[in-house]
Structure formats: C-alpha cells, structure tokens
C-alpha positions as CSV (number, residue, x, y, z in Angstrom):
1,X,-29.2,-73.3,-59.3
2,X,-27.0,-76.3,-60.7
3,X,-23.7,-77.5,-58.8
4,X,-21.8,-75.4,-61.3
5,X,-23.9,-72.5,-61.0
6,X,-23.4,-72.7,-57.4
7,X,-19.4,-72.9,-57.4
8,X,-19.4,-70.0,-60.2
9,X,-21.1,-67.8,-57.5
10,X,-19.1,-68.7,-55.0
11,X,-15.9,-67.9,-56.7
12,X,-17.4,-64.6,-57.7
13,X,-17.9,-63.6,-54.5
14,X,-14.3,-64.7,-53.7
15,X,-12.5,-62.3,-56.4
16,X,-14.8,-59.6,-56.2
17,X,-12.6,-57.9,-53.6
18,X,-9.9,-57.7,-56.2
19,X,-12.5,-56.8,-58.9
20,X,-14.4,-53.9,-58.0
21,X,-12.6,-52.3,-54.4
22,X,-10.2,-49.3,-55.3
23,X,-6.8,-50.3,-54.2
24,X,-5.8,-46.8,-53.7
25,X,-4.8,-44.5,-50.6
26,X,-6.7,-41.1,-49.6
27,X,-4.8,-38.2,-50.6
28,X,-5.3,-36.6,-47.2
29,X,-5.2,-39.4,-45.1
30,X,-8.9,-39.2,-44.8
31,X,-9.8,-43.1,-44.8
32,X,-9.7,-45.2,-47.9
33,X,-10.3,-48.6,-49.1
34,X,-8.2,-51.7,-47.9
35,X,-7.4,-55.1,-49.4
36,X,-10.7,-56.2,-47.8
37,X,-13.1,-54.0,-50.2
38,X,-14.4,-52.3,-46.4
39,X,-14.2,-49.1,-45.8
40,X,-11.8,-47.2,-43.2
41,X,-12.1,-44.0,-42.2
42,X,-9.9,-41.8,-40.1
43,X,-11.9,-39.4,-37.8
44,X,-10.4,-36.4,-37.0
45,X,-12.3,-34.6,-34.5
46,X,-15.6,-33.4,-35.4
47,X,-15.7,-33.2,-38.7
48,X,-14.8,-36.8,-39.4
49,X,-12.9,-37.8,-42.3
50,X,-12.8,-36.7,-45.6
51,X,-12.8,-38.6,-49.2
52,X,-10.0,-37.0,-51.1
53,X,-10.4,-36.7,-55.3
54,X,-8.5,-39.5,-55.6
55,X,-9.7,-41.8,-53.8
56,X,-13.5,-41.3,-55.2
57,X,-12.6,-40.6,-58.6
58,X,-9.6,-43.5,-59.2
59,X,-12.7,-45.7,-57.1
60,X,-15.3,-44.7,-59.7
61,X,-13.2,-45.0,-62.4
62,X,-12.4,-48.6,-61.7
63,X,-15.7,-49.7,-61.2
64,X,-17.5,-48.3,-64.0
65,X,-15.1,-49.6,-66.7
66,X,-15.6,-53.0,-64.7
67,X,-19.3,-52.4,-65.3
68,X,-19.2,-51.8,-68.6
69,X,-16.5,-54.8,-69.6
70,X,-19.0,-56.7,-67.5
71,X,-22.3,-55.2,-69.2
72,X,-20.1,-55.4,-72.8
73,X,-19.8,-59.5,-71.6
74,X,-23.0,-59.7,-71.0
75,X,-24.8,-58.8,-74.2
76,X,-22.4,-61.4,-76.0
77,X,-23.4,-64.8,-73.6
78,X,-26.2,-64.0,-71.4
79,X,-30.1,-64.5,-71.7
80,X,-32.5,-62.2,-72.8
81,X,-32.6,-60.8,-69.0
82,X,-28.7,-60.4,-68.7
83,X,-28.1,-58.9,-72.1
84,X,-31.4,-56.1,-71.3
85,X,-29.5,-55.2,-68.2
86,X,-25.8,-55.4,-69.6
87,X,-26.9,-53.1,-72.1
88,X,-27.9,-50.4,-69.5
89,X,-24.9,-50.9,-67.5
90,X,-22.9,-50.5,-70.6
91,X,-25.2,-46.6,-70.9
92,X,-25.1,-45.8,-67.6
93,X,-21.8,-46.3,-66.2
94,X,-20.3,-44.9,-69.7
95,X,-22.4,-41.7,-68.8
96,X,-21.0,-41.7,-65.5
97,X,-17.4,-42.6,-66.4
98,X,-17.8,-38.8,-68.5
99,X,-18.8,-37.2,-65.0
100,X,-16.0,-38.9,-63.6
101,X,-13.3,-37.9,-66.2
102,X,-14.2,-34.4,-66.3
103,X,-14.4,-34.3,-62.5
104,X,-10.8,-35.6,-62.6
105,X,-9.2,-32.9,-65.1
106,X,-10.7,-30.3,-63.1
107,X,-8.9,-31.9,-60.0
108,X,-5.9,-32.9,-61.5
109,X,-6.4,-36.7,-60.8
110,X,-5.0,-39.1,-62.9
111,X,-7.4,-41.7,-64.0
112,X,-7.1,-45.8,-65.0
113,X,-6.9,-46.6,-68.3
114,X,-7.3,-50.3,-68.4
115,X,-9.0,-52.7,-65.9
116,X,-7.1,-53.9,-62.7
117,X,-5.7,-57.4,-62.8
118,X,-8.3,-58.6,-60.4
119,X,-11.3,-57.3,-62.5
120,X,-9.3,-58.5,-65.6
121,X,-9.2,-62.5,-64.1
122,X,-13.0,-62.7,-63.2
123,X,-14.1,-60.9,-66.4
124,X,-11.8,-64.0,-68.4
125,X,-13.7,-66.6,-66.2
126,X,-17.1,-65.3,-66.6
127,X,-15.9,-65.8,-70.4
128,X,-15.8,-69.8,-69.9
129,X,-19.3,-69.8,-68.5
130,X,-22.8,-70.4,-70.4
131,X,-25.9,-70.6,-70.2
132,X,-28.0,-70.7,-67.1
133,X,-24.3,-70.7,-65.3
134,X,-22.9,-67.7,-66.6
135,X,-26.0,-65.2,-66.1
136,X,-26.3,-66.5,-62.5
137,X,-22.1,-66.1,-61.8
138,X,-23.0,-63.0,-63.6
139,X,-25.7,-61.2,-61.3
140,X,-23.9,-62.5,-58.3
141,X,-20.6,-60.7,-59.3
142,X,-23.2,-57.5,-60.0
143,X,-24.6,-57.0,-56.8
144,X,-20.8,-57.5,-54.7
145,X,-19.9,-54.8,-57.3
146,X,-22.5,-52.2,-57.1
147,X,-23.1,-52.8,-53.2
148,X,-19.1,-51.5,-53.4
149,X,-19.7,-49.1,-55.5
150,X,-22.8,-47.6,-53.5
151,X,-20.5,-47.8,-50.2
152,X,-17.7,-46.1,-51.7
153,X,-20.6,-43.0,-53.4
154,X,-21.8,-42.5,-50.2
155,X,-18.9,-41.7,-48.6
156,X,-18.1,-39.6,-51.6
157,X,-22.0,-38.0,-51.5
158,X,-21.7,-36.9,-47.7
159,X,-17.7,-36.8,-47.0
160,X,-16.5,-35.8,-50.2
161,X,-13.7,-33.0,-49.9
162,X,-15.0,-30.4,-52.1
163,X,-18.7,-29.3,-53.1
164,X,-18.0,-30.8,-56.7
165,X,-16.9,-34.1,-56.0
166,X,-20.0,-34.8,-53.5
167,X,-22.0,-33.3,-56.5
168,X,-20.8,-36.3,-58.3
169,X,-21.0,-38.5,-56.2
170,X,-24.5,-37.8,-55.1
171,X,-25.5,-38.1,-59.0
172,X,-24.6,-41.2,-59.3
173,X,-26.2,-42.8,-56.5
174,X,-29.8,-43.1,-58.0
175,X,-28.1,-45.0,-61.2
176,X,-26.3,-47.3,-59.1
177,X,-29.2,-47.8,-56.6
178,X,-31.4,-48.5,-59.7
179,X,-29.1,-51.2,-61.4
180,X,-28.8,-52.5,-57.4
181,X,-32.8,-53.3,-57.2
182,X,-32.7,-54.6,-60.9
183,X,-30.2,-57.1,-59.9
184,X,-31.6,-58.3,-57.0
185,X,-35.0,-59.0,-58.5
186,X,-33.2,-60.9,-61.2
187,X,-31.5,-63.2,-58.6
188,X,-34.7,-63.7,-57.3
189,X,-36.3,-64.7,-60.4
190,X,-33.4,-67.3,-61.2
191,X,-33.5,-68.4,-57.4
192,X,-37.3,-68.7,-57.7
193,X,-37.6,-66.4,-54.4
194,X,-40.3,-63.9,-54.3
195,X,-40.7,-63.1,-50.7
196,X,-41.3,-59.3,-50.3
197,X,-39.0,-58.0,-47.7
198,X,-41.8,-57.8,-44.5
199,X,-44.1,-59.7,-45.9
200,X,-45.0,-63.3,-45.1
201,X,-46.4,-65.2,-47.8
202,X,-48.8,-66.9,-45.3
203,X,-50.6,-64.3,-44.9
204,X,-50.4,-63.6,-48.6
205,X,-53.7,-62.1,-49.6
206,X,-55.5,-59.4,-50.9
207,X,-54.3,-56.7,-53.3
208,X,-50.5,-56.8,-53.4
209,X,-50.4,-53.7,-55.5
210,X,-46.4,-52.7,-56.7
211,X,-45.0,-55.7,-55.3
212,X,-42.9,-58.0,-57.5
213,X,-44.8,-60.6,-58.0
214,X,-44.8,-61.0,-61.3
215,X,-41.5,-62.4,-62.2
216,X,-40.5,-65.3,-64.3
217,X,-39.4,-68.6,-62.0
218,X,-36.8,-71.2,-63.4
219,X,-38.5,-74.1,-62.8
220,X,-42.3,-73.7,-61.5
C-alpha cells in the first residue's frame, strides 16, 4: 500500500463513526448507539434490554443507503474487484432497504431519506481518490461499516422488541456476514496477506482444500 493509500485508510477509519453508526436514541430506553459507533445497553433485570423499532430500523436505514451510495461509487472509479463487489452491495442492501421500509410502515417509524452529513463527507472524499488508492480507502471504509452494521443486527436478531423486527434483523445477517468475508479477502489480496486464521504457513503443506489461497497479490 502506497503513502496515500495508507493516509486514505486511516482517515476512513477516522469518519467512519460519523458515516455508518445511527445517531439515534432507543425508543424505550433500551440502549442505543452513541457518538462512538459502540454499543450501550441498559439492562433491566433479567431480561436485559431491548432494541426499540427505531433504533434498528432508523440504524439500518442509514447504513444501507450508505452501502449502496458507496457500492453506486464504486462501480464508477474502482477496479474490476471493487466494481464486482459494489455492484452486489448496490443488490443487496437495496433488497434489504425494502425489508426495512416495510418493517417501518408497519411500525410507524419514520425513515431517512438522504444520507447523514458524516456518510455524505467520506462518500465526497472517496470521490477525489483513484486508482489503487481509492479501492483500498474503499474496502477499509467497508469492513468499519458492515462490522457496525453486523453489531447493531445482532442486537436487533436476539434483543429486538417484537417477533418481526428480530425477523428482520436475523435476515439480514447472512447478507451482511457474506459482503463482511468478501471484504476481508479483498484487503488481503491488496495487502498481499494470505495467512489463514490458525494456520501457520511454516507448516504450510499438504492439501489445503477450501482455503483462500488462490487470490491475486499486488505485487508478487
């Protein structure tokens, strides 16, 4: 990774906070998410606390049109790896986005229309990268984004207040999940790391059946 590729990545990881984290209070006063993108829950007694509709939904709502501005950006100035996976974020999270709005009628929850000012100020600097710089600034800001977003579904999946929103919550975890793995073995490939979680490559041998081995390296 070049010297600007490194400071893009770094900065991404500076305004992602502002970018993909819900700024938005529980309805209940069941936990939410603060400034710091982290999530707070209030327990209350045995049952712990609950995610209200609003909280979830506004949350999802917020990330997935981020995702799909992001996947959108993508497909214009990324390489043939960014704009494959931009293209399916673009799919995914606009299926998901329909889940979400009609989750939200049902509950009466008033939805974001634009991005926040946060998401808005990242998406316009990704827009002076190119090149090798933008689709690694790119990826970065990805995983900080879905590793949020899969924090905030599982609260949603297992503490959601009613049956319906866990349903959707618990729907979208595999898509998230999936674009999660996709994007880390595409900052491996452009970091040129290929170690396999548990597995140390001096003892490398042998039939390494399903591992990733098999990815492209910048500069071997």
């Amino acid at each position: 990774m070049r010297t600007h590729g490194k400071l893009a990545a770094l900065l991404a990881a500076a305004t992602l906070t502002t970018a993909a984290a819900p700024a938005v209070a529980p309805a209940h006063g069941g936990g939410g998410w603060h400034g710091n993108g982290g999530w707070h829950g209030h327990h209350h007694g045995k049952s712990g606390f609950r995610v209200s509709a609003q909280v979830l939904l506004v949350g999802a709502t917020q990330s997935n049109r981020f995702e799909i501005a992001a996947g959108q950006l993508a497909q214009q100035r990324g390489g043939d790896a960014v704009r494959a996976l931009g293209a399916m974020l673009v799919e995914d999270h606009t299926a998901l986005q329909q889940q979400v709005d009609a989750a939200a009628a049902a509950a009466g929850v008033t939805l974001p229309t634009e991005l926040s000012r946060g998401a808005q100020r990242w998406l316009d600097k990704l827009g002076t990268l190119s090149g090798d710089d933008f689709d690694e600034a790119w990826v970065q800001t990805q995983i900080g984004a879905h590793e949020k977003a899969l924090k905030l579904l599982l609260a949603g999946a297992t503490r959601g207040e009613t049956r319906e929103l866990r349903t959707v919550a618990q729907g979208a975890l595999p898509v998230v999940t999936r674009h999660l793995g996709d994007l880390y073995d595409l900052a491996d490939a452009q970091s040129g790391d290929d170690e396999v979680f548990g597995h140390d490559h001096d003892d490398d041998r042998g039939d390494r059946g399903g591992r990733h081995h098999g990815r492209h390296h910048r500069g071997r």
